[in-house]
C-alpha positions in Angstrom: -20.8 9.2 42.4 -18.7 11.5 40.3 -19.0 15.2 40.8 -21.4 16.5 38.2 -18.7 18.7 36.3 -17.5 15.9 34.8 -18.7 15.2 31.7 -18.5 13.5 28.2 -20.8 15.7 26.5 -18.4 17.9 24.4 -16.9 14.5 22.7 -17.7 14.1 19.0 -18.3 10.6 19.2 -21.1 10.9 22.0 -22.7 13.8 20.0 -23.2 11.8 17.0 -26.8 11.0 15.6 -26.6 7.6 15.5 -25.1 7.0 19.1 -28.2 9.7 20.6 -31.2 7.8 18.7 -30.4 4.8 21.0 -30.6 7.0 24.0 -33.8 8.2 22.9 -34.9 4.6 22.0 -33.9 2.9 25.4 -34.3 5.7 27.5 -38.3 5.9 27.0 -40.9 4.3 29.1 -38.8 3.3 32.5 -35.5 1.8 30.5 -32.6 3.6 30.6 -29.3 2.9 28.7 -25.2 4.0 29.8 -22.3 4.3 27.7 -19.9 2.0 29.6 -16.4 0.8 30.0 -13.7 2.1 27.1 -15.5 4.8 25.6 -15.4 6.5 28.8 -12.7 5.3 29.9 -10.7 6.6 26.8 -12.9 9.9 26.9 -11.5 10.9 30.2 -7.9 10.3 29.1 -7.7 11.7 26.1 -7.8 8.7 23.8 -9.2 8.1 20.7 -12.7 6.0 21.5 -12.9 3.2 18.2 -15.8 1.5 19.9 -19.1 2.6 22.1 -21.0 -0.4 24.2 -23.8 0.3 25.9 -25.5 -0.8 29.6 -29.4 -0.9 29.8 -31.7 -1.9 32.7 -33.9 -3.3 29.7 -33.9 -7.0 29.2 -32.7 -8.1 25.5 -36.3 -9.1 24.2 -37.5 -5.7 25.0 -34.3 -3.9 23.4 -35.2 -6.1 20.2 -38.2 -5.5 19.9 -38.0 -1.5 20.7 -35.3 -1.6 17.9 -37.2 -3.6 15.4 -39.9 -1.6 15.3 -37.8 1.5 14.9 -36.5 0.2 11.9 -33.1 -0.9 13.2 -30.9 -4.4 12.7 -30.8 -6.1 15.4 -27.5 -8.8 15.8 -28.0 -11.2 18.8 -24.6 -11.0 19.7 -24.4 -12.7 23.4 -28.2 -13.5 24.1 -27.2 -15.3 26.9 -25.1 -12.7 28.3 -27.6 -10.1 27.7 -25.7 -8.9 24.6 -27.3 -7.7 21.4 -25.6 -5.5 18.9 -28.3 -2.7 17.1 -26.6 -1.5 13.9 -27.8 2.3 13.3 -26.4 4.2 10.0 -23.5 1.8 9.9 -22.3 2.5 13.3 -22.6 -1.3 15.6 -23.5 -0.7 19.7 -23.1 -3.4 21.9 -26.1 -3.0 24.2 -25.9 -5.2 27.5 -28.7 -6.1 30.0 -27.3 -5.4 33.5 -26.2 -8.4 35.2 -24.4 -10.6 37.6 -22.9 -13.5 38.2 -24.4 -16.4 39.7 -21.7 -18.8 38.8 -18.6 -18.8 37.5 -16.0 -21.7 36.5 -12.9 -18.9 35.9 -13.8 -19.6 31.5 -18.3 -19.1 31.9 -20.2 -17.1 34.0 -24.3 -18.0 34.4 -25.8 -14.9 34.8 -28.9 -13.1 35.7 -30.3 -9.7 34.8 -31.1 -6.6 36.8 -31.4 -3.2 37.2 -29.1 -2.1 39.8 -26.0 -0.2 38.4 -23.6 -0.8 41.1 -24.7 -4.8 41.0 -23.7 -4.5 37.7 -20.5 -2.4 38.4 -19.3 -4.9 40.7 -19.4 -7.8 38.7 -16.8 -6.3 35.8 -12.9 -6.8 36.3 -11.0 -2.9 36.5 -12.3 0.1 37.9 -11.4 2.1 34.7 -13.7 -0.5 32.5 -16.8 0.3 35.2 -17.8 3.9 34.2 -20.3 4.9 33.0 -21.9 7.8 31.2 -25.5 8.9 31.0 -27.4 10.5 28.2 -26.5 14.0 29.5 -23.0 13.1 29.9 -22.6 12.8 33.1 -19.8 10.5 33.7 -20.9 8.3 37.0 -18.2 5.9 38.7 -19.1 3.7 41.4 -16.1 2.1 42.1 -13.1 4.6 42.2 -12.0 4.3 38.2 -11.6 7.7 37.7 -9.0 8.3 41.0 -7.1 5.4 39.3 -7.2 6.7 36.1 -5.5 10.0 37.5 -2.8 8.0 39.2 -2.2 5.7 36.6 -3.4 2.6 38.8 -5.1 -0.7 37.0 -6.7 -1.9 39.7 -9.6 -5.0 39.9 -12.6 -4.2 41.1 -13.2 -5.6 44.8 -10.9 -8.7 46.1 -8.3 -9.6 43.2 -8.3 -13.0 43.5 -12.3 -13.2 43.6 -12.4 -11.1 39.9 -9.7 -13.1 38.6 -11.1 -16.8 39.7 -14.3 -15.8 37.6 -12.2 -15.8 34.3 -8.9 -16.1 34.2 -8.4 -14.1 31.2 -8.4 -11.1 33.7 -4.8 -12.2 34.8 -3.5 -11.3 31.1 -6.1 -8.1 31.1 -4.2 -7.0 34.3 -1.1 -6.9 32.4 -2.4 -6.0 29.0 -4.1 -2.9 30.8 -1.1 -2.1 32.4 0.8 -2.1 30.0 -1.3 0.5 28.0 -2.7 2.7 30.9 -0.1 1.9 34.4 2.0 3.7 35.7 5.1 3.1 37.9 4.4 -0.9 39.2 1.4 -2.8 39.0 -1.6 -2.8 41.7 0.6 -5.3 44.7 -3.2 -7.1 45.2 -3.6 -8.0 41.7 -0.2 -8.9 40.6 -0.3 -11.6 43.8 -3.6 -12.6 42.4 -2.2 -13.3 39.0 0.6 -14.7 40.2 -1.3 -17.6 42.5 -3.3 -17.8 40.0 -0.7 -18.6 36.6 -1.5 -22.2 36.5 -5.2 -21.4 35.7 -4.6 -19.7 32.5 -4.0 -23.5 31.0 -7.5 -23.6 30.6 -8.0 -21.1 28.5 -8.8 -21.2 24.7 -5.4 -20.6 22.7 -7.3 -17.5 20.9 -8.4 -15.7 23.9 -4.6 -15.9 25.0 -3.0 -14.7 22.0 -5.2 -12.2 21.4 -4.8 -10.6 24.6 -0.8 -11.3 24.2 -1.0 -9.2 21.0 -3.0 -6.3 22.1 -0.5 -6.2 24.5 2.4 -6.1 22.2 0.5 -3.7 20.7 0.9 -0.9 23.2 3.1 1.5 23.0 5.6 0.3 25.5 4.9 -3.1 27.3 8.5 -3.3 28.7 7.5 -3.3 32.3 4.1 -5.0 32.1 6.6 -7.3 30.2 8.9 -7.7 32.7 6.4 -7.9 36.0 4.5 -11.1 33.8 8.4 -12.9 33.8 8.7 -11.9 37.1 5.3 -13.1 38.0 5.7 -16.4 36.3 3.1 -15.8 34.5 4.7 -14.7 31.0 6.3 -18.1 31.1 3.1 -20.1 31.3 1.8 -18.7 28.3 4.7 -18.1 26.3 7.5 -20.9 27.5 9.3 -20.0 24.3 10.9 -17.0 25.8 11.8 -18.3 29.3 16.0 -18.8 28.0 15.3 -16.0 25.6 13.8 -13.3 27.1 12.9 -10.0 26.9 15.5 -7.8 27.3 15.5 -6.6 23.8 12.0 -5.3 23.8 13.7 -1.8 25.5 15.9 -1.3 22.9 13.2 -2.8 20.7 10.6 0.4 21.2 13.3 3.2 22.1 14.3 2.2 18.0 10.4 2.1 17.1 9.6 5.6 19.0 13.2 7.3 17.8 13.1 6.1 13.8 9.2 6.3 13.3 8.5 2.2 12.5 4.9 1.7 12.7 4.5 -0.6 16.4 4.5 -4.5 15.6 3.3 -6.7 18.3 5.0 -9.7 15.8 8.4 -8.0 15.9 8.2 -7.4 19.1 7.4 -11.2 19.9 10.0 -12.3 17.6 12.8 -10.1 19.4 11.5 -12.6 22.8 11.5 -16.1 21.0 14.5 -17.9 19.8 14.6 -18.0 15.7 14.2 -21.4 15.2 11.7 -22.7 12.6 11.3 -26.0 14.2 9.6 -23.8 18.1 8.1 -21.4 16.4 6.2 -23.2 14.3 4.8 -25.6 17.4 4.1 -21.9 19.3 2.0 -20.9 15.9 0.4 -24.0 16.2 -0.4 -24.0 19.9 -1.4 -20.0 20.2 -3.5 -20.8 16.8 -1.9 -17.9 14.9 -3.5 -16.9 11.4 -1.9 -18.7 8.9 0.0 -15.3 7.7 1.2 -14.9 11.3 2.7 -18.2 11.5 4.3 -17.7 7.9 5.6 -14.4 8.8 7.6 -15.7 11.9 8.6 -19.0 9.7 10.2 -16.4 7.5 12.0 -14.8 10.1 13.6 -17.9 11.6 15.0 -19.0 8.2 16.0 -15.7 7.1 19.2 -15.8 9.1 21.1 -13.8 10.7 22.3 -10.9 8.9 25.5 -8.7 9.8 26.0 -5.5 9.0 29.2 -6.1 7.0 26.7 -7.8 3.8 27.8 -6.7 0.7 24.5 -5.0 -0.7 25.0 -7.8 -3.7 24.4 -10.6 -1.4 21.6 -8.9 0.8 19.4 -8.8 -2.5 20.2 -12.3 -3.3 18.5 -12.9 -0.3 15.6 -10.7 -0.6 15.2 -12.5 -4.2 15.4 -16.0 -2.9 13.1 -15.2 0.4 11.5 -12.2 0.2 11.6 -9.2 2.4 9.3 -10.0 5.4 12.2 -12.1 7.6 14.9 -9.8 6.0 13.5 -6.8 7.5 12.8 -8.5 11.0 16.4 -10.1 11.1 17.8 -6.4 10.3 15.1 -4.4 12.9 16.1 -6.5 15.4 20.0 -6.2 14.7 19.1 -2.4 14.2 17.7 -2.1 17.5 20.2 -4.4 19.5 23.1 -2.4 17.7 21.4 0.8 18.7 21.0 0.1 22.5 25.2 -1.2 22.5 25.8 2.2 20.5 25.6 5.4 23.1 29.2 7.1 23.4 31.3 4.2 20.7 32.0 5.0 17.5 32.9 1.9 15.9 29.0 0.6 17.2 27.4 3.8 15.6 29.1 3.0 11.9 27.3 -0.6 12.6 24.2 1.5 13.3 24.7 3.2 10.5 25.7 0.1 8.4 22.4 -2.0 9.1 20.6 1.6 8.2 21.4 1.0 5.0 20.5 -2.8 4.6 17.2 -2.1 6.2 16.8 0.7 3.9 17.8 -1.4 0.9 15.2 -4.4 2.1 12.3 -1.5 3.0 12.5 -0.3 -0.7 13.3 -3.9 -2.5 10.6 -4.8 -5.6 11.4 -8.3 -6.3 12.2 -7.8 -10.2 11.0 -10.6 -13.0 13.1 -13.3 -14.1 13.3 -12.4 -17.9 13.1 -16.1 -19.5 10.7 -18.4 -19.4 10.4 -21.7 -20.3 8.6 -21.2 -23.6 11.3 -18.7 -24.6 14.0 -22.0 -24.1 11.6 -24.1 -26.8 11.7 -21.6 -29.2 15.5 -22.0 -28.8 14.8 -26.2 -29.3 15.3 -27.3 -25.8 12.6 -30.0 -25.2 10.7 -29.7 -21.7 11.9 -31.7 -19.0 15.2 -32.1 -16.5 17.7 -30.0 -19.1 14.9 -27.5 -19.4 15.2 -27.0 -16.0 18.5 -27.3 -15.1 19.2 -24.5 -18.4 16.3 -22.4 -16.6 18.2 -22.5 -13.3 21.3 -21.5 -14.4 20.3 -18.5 -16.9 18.7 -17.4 -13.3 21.9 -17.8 -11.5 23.8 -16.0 -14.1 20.7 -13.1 -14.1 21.3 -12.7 -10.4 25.2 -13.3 -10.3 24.9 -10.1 -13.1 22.7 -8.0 -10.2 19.3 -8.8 -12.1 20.8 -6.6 -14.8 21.2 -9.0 -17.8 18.7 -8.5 -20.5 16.6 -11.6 -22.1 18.5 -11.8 -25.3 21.8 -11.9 -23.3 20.2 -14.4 -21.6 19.0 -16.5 -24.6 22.1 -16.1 -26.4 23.5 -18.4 -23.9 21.7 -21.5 -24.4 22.4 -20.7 -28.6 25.8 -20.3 -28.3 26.2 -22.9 -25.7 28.0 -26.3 -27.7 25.5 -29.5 -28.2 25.4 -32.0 -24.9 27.4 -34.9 -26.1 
């Protein structure tokens, strides 16, 4: 157990009403109920804590029905899992029966319930996800997650290759966690389990995978948890699109992110590993079942182009106008950031820096403007709808871009009336 002194109790979050009327709720008459995994987890380093589950030695009917007659919602999350969600003043907890496995098939577990806390310790995947903390604040670890929180160490719980052939979602976890909270290399047991392992992660759901993939391109720096999945195979299973691409920009990548300020992007930072063709990336959106704006926004990015630094600012809003900013502003980040990693010590690479600066800053800022004419404004000027309608329509727009979107309507219009009759 944890020495006493340390504590959660001076967080805000585990002083808050809501969060201490289900201690006083579960805690009665025998039960008792533990903050586990991230909150604590994030509570002892200094993180912020989004999100509070719970652990009780209370089965789910009894936490429904203790809720329900206090008044509070009750959302049967996971039933089978032990799982229901009580919704006090706004604020969801996760509460969860303790458990163990009694079969697994590396996707489901079968569980049972209990009420031993180091049963139920056991059975999760890392040591810094198995903490708990009691009502008092008393953090309690039973399975060394707070010495490898100090050392930086993501670490399973027990044999690797055990906790990882009960789901093999843990492999990408491993790396995911790593990537957010290792230091130095990954844990030598659970890298070898991960990398046996690789073949497994075939049958998982597309979601699960690309969700953990993005909360890992969401941390601050995944360069090395990056680097030891590629060197582990295991990135290439999963993401076969960047196995002749790779991901040597992704250094470059976040040294450009952490030095200008840009707001971290797990969809840049997947673009900068993935070749920029439409054709692939649209049968990777398809396979990792990316969100229809997710799969547009990389779409974008492919047919953008590529864009040098030595565009005229003319031409670069051409493009914005014809395809919008999104893929613009990925092509130039990633040229930014590549341009940035060649430029230490050379001159003539820091004007390019300072060159695609400017674009970026030009594409950041663009408003796409309004074309001024419109096809009712072409009747008025006895132009019949249909093909020459349209072909008139298309030029004026041509001419309203070739002008730098500056010509007025009435230029515009004057045009088609001073144009001479078709013959």
């Amino acid at each position: 157990m944890t020495p006493a002194a340390l504590s959660v109790t001076d967080q805000p979050w585990f002083q808050a009403p809501a969060l201490r009327r289900v201690f006083d709720l579960l805690n009665a008459d025998g039960g008792e109920v533990r903050v586990v995994g991230g909150a604590v987890r994030n509570a002892l380093m200094g993180a912020v804590v989004n999100e509070v589950d719970l652990a009780t030695t209370l089965t789910p009917d009894v936490v429904t029905a203790r809720a329900q007659a206090a008044g509070i919602k009750v959302v049967p999350t996971g039933i089978a899992h032990g799982t229901v969600t009580l919704v006090v003043d706004g604020a969801p907890f996760e509460v969860t029966t303790l458990r163990h496995d009694v079969s697994t098939d590396g996707r489901h577990a079968e569980v049972a319930f209990g009420t031993d806390w180091a049963v139920d310790a056991a059975r999760r995947d890392l040591t810094m996800n198995a903490l708990y903390a009691t009502a008092s604040g008393e953090v309690i670890d039973l399975v060394g997650g707070v010495a490898d929180i100090e050392r930086g160490m993501v670490r399973f719980i027990g044999p690797a290759a055990e906790r990882v052939a009960e789901d093999y979602l843990r492999i990408l976890r491993f790396f995911r966690f790593f990537a957010w909270y290792g230091a130095f290399r990954p844990d030598a047991d659970g890298l070898r389990a991960s990398a046996q392992a690789k073949s497994k992660l075939s049958t998982l759901s597309a979601e699960r995978v690309w969700a953990e993939l993005k909360k890992l391109l969401s941390a601050r720096d995944p360069s090395r948890a990056l680097l030891w999945m590629r060197t582990s195979g295991v990135l290439t299973k999963i993401l076969p699109e960047s196995e002749k691409w790779g991901i040597d920009a992704i250094p470059g990548l976040v040294a450009t992110e952490q030095a200008l300020g840009w707001p971290v992007d797990p969809l840049l930072r997947l673009a900068a590993m993935v070749p920029p063709d439409a054709d692939r990336l649209e049968a990777m959106a398809v396979r990792l079942r990316f969100s229809k704006a997710e799969g547009a926004a990389l779409q974008a990015f492919a047919l953008a182009g590529p864009i040098k630094d030595s565009m005229a600012e003319a031409a670069l809003d051409r493009i914005l106008y014809r395809q919008g900013a999104g893929g613009v502003v990925f092509r130039l980040k990633l040229a930014l950031a590549s341009a940035r990693q060649k430029a230490e010590g050379d001159g003539d690479a820091m004007a390019v820096v300072g060159r695609l600066g400017r674009l970026l800053d030009r594409a950041l800022a663009w408003r796409k403007p309004a074309f001024p004419v419109s096809g009712s404004d072409l009747i008025a000027a006895g132009i019949s709808p249909g093909p020459a309608m349209g072909a008139t329509l298309a030029d004026l727009e041509e001419a309203w871009i070739a002008s730098g979107f500056r010509e007025s309507r009435e230029s515009l219009l004057a045009r088609v009336t001073d144009a001479p009759p078709a013959r």
